[in-house]
DSSP file (Angstrom, degrees, kcal/mol; ACC not computed):
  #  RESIDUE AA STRUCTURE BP1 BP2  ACC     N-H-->O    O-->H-N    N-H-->O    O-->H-N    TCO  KAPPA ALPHA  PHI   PSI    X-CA   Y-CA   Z-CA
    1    1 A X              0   0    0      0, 0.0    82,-0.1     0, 0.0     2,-0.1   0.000 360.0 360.0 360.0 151.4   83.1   74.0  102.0
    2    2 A X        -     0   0    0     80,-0.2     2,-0.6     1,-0.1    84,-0.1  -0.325 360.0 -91.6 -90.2 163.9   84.1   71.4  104.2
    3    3 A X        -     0   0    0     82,-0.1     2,-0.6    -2,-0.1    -1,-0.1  -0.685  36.7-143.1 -69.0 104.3   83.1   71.4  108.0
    4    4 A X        -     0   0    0     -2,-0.6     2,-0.3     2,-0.0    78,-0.0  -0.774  21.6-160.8 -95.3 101.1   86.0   73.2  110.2
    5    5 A X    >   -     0   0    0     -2,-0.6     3,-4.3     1,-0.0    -1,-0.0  -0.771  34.9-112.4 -99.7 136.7   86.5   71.3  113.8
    6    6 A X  G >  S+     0   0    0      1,-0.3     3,-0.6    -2,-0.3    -2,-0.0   0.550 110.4  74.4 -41.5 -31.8   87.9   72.4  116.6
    7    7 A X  G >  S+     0   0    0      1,-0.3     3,-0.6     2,-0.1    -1,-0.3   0.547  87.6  76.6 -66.0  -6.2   91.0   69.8  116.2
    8    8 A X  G X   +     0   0    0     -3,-4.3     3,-1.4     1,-0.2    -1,-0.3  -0.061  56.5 106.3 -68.1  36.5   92.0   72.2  113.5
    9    9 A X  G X   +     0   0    0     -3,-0.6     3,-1.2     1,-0.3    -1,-0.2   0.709  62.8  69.1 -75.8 -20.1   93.3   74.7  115.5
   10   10 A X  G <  S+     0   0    0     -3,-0.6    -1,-0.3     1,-0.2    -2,-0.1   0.528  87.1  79.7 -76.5  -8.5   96.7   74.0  114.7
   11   11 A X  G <  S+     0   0    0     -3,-1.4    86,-1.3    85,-0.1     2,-0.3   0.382  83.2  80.4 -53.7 -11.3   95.5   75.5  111.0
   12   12 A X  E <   -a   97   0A   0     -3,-1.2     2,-0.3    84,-0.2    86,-0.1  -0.672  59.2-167.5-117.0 164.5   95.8   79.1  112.3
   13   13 A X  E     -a   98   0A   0     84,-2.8    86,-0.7    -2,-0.3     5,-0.1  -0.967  23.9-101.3-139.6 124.5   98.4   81.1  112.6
   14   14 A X     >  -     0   0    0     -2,-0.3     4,-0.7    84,-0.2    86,-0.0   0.115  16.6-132.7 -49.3 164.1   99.0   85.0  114.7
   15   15 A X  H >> S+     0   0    0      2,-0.1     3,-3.9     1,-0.1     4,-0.9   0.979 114.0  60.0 -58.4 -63.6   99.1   88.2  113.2
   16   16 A X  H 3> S+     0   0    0      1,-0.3     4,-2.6     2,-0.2    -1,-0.1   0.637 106.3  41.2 -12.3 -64.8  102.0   88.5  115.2
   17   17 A X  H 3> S+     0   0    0      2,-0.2     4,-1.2     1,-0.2    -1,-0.3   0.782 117.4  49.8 -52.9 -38.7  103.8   85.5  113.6
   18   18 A X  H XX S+     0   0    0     -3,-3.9     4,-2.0    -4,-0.7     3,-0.7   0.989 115.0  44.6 -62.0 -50.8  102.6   86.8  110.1
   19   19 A X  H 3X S+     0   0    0     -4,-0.9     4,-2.5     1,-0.3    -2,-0.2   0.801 116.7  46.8 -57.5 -58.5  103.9   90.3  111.2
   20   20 A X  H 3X S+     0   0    0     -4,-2.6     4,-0.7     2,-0.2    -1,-0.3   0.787 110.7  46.6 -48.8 -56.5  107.2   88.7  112.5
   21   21 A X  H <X>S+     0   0    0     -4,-1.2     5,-2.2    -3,-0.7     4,-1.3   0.749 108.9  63.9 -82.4 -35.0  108.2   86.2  109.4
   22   22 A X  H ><5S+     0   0    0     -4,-2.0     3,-3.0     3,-0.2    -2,-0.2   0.975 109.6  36.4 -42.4 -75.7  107.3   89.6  107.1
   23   23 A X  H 3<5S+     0   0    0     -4,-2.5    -2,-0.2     1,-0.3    -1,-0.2   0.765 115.9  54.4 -56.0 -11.3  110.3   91.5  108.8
   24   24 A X  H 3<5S-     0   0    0     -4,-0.7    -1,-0.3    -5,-0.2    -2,-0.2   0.745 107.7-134.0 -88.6 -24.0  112.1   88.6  108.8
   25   25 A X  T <<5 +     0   0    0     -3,-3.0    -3,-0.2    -4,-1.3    -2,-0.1   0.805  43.2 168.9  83.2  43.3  111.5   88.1  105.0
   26   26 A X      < -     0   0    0     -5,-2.2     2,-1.0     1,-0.1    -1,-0.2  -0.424  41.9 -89.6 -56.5 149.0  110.6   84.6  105.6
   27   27 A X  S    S+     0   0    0     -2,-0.1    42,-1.0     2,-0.1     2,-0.2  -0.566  74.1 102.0 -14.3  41.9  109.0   82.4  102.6
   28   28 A X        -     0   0    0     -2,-1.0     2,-0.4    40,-0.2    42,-0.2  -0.605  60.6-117.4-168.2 171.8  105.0   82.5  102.3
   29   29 A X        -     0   0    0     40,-0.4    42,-2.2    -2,-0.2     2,-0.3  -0.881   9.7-146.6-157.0 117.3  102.7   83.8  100.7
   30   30 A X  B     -b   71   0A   0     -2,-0.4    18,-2.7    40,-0.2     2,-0.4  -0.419  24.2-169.5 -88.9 124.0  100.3   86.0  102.2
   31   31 A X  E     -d   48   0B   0     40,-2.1     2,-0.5    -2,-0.3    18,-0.2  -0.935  13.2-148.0-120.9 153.3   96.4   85.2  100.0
   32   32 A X  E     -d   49   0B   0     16,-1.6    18,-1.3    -2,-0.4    42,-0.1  -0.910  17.2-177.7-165.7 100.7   93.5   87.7  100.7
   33   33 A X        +     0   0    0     40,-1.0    19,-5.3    -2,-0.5    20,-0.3   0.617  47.0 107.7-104.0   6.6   90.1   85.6  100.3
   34   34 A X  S    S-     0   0    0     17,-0.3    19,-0.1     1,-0.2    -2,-0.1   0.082  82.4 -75.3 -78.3-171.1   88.1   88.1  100.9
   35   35 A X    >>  -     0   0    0     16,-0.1     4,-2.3     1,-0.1     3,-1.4  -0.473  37.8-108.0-101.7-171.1   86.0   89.7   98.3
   36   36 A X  T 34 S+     0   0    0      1,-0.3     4,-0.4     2,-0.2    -1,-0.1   0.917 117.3  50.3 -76.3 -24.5   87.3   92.2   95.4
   37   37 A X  T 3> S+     0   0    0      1,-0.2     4,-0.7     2,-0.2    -1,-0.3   0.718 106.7  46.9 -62.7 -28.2   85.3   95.1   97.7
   38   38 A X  H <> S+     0   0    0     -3,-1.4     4,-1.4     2,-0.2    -1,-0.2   0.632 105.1  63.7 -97.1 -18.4   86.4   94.6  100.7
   39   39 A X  H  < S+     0   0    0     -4,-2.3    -2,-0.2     2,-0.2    -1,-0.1   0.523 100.6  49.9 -41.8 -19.2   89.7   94.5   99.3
   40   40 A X  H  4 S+     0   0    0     -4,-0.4     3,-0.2    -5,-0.2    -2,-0.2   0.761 108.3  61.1 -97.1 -34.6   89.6   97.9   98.2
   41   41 A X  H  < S-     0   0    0     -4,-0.7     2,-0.3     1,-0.2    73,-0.2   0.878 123.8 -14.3 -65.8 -22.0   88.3   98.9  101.9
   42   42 A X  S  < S+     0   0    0     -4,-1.4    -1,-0.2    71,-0.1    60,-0.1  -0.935  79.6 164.9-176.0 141.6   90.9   98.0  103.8
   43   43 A X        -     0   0    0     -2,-0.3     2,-0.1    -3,-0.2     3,-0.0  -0.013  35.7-105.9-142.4 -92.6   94.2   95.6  103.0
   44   44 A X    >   -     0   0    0      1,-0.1     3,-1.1    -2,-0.1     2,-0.3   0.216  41.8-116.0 -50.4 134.1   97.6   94.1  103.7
   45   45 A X  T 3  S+     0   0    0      1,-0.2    -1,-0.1    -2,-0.1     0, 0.0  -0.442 101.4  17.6 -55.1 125.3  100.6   95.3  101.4
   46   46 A X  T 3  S+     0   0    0     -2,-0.3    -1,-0.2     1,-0.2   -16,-0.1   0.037  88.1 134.4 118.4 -36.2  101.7   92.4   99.6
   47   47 A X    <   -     0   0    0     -3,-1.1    -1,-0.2     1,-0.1   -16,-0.2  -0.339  57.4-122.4 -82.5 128.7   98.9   90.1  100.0
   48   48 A X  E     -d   31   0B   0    -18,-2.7   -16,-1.6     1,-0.1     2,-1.2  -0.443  22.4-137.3 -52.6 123.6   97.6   88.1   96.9
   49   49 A X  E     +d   32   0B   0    -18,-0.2     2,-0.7    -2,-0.1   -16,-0.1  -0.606  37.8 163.1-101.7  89.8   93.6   89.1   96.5
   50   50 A X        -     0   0    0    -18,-1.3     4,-0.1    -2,-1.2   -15,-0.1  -0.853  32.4-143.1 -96.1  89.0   92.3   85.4   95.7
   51   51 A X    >>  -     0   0    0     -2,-0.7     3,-1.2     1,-0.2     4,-0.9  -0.264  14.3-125.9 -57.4 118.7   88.3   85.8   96.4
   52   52 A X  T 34 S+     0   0    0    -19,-5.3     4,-0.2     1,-0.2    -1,-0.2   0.775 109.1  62.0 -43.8 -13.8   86.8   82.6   98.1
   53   53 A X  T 34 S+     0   0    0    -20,-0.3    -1,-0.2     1,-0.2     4,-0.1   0.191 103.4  44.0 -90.3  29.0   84.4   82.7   95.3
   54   54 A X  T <> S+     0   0    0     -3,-1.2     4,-1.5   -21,-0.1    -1,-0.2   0.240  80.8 106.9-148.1 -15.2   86.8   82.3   92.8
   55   55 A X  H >X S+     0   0    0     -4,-0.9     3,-1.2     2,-0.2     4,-0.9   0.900  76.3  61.3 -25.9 -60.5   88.9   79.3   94.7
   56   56 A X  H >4 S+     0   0    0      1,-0.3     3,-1.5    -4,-0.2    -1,-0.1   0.945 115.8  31.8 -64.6 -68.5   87.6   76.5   92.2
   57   57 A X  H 34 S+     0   0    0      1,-0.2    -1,-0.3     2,-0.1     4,-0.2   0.506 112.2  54.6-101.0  13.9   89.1   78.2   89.5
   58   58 A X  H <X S+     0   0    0     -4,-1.5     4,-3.8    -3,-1.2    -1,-0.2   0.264  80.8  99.5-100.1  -4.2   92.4   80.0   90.7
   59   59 A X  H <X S+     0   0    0     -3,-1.5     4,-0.9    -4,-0.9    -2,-0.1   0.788  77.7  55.6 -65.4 -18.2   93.7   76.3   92.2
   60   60 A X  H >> S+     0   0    0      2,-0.2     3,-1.5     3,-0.1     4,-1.1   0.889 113.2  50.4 -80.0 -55.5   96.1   75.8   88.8
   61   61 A X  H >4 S+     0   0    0      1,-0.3     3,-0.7    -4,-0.2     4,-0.3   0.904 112.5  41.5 -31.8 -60.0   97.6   79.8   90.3
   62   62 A X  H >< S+     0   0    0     -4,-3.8     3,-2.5     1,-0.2    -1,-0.3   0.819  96.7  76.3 -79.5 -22.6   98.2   78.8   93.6
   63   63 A X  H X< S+     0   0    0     -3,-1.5     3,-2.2    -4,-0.9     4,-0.4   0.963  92.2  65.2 -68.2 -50.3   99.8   75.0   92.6
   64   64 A X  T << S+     0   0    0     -4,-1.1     3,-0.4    -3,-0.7    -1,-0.4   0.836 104.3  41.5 -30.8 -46.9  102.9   77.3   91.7
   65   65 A X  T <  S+     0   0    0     -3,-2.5     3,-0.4    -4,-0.3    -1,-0.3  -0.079  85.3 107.0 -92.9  22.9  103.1   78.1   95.5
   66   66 A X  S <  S+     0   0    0     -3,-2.2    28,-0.4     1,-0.3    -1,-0.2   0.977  78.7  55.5 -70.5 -51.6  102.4   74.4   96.8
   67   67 A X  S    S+     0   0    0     -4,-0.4    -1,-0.3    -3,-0.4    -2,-0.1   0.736 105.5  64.1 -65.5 -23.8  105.7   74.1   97.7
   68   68 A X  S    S-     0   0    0     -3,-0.4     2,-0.3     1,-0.2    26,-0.3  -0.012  92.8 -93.5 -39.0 149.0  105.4   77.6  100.3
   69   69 A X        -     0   0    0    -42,-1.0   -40,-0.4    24,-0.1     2,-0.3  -0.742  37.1-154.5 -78.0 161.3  103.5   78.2  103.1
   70   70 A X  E     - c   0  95A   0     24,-1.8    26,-1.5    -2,-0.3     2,-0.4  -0.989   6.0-164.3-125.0 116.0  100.4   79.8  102.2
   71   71 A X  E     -bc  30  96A   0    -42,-2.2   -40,-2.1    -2,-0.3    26,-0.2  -0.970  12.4-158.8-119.9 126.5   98.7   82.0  105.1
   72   72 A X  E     + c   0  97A   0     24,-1.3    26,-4.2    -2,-0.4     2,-0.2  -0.466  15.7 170.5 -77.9 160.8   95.0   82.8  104.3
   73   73 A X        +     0   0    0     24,-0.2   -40,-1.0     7,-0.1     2,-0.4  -0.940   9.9 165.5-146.1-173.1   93.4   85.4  105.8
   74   74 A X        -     0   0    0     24,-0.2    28,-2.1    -2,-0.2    29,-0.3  -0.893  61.3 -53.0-171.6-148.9   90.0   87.1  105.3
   75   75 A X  S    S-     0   0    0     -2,-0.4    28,-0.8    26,-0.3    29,-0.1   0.844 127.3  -8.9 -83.8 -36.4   87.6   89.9  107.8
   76   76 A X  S    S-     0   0    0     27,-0.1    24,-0.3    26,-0.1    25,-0.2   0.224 103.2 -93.9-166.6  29.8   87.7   87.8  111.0
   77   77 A X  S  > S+     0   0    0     22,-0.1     4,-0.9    21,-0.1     5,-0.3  -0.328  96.2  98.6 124.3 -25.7   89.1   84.3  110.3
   78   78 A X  T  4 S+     0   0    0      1,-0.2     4,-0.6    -2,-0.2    23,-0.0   0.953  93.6  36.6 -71.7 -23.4   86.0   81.9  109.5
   79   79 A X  T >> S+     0   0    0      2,-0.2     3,-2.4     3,-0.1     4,-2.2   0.976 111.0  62.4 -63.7 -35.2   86.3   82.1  105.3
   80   80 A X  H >> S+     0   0    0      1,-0.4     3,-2.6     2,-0.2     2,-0.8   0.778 106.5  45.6 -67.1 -85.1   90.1   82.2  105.6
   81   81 A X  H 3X S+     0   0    0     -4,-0.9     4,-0.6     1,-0.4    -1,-0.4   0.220 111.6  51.9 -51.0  -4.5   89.7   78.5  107.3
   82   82 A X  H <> S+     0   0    0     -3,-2.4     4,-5.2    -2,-0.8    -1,-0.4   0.777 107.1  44.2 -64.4 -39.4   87.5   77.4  104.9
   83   83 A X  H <X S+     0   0    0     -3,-2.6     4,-1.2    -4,-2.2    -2,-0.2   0.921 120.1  55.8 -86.4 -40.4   89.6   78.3  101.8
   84   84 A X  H  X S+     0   0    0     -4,-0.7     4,-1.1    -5,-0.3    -1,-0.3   0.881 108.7  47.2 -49.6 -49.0   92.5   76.4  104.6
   85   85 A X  H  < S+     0   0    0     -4,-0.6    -2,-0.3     1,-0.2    -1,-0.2   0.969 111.3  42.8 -69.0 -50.1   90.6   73.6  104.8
   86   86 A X  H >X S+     0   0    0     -4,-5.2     4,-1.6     1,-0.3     3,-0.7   0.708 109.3  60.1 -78.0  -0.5   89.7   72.8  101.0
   87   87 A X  H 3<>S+     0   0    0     -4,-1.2     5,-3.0    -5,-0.4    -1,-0.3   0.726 111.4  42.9 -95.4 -18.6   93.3   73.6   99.9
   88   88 A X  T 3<5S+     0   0    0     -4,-1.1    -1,-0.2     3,-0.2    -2,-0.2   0.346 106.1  55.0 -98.0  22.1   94.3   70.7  102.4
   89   89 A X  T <45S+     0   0    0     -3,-0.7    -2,-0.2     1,-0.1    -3,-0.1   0.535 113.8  42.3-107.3 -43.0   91.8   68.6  101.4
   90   90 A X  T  <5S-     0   0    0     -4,-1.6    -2,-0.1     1,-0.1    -3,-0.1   0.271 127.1-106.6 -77.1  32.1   93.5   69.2   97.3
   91   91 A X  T   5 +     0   0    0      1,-0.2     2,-0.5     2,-0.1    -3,-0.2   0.762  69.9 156.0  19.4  64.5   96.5   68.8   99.1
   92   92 A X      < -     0   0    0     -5,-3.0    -1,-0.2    -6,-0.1     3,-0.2  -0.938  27.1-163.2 -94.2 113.9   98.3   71.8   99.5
   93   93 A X  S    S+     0   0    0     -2,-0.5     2,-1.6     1,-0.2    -1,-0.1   0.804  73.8  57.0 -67.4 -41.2  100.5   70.8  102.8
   94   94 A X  S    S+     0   0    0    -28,-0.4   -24,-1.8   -26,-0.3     2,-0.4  -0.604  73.8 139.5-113.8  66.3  101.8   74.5  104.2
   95   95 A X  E     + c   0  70A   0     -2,-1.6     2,-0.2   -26,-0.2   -24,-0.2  -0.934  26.0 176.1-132.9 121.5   98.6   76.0  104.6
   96   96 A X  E     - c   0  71A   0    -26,-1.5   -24,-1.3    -2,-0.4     2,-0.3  -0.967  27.9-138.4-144.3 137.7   97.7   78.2  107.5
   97   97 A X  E     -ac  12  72A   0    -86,-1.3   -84,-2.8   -26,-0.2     2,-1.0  -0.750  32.8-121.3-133.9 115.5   94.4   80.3  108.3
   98   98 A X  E     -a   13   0A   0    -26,-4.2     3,-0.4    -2,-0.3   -24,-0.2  -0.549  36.0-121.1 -59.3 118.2   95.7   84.2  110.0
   99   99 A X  S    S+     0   0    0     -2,-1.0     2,-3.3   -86,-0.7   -22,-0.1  -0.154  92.4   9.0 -25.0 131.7   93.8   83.8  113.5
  100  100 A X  S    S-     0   0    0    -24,-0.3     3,-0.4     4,-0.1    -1,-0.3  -0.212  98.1-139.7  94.5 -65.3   91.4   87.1  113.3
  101  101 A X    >>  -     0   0    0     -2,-3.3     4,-2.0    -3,-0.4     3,-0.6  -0.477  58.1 -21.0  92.9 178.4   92.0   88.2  110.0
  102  102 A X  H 3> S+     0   0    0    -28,-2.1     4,-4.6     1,-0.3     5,-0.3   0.792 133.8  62.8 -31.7 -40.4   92.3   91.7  108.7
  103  103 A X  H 3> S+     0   0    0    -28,-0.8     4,-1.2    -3,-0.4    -1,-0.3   0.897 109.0  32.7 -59.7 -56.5   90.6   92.7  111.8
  104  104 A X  H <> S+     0   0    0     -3,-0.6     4,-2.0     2,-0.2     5,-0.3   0.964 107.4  67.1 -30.3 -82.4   92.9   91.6  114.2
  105  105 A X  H ><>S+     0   0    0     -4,-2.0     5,-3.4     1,-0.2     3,-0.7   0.927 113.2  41.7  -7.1 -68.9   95.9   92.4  111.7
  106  106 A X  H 3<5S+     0   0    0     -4,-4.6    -1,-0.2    -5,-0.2    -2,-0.2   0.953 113.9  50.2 -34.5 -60.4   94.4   96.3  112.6
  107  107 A X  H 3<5S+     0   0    0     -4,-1.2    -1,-0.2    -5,-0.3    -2,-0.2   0.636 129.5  12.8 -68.8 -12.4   93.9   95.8  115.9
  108  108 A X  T <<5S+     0   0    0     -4,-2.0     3,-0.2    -3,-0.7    -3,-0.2   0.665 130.3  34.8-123.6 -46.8   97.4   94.4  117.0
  109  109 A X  T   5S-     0   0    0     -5,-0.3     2,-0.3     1,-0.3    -3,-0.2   0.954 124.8  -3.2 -69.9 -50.9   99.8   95.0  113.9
  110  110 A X      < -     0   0    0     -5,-3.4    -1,-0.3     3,-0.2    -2,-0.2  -0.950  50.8-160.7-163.4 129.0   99.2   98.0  112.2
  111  111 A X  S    S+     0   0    0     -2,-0.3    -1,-0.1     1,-0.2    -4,-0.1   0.298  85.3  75.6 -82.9  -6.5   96.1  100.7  113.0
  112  112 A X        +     0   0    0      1,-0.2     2,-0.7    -6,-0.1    -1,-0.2   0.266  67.9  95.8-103.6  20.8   96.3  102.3  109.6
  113  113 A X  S    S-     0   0    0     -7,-0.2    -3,-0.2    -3,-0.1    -1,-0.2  -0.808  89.9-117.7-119.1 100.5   94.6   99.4  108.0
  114  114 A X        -     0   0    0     -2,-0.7     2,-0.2   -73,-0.2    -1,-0.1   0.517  26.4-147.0 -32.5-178.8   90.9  100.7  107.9
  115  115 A X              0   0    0     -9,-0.1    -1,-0.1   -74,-0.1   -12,-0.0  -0.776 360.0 360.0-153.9 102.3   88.5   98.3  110.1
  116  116 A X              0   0    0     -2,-0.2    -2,-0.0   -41,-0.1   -74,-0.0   0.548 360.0 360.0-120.9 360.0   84.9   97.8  108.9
């Protein structure tokens, strides 16, 4: 995975914002990198469950969405900015990493989504 530096900060994006462009019905596509287990524990509605260990070979899936924003997220933000980082290095453009992660998501958006 490539090396993540602080001048990528402009890669993330709030729950808040995610939360916000949901009601809003904005354009995106909400990707789950976490794995298929921790999927099961605790989740967003909606969200595509694309594992980071399974990136390499799910990149022809996501090329449909190129043209979208794509906002990763994973348990507390650092995989989700990996998985941000190599999809702009294969140059996917609209790609943004949720700040936090699921965890956050709980803690500020919505409390019925488990916390582990």
């Amino acid at each position: 995975m490539p090396d993540v530096t602080s001048k990528d900060c402009d890669w993330e994006i709030s729950p808040q914002d995610v939360a916000r462009m949901r009601r809003e019905g904005d354009d995106f596509v909400l990707i789950d990198c976490r794995t298929p287990e921790e999927h099961e524990t605790a989740r967003i509605d909606g969200a595509m469950l694309v594992p980071m260990q399974e990136l390499s070979v799910r990149i022809g899936e996501l090329r449909r969405y190129e043209d979208r924003l794509l906002v990763i997220f994973c348990h507390k933000g650092k995989r989700a900015m990996s998985v941000t980082a190599v999809l702009r290095e294969l140059g996917f453009e609209n790609v943004r990493s949720m700040a936090g992660g699921i965890h956050r998501w709980s803690e500020e958006i919505d409390p019925a989504v488990p916390k582990y």
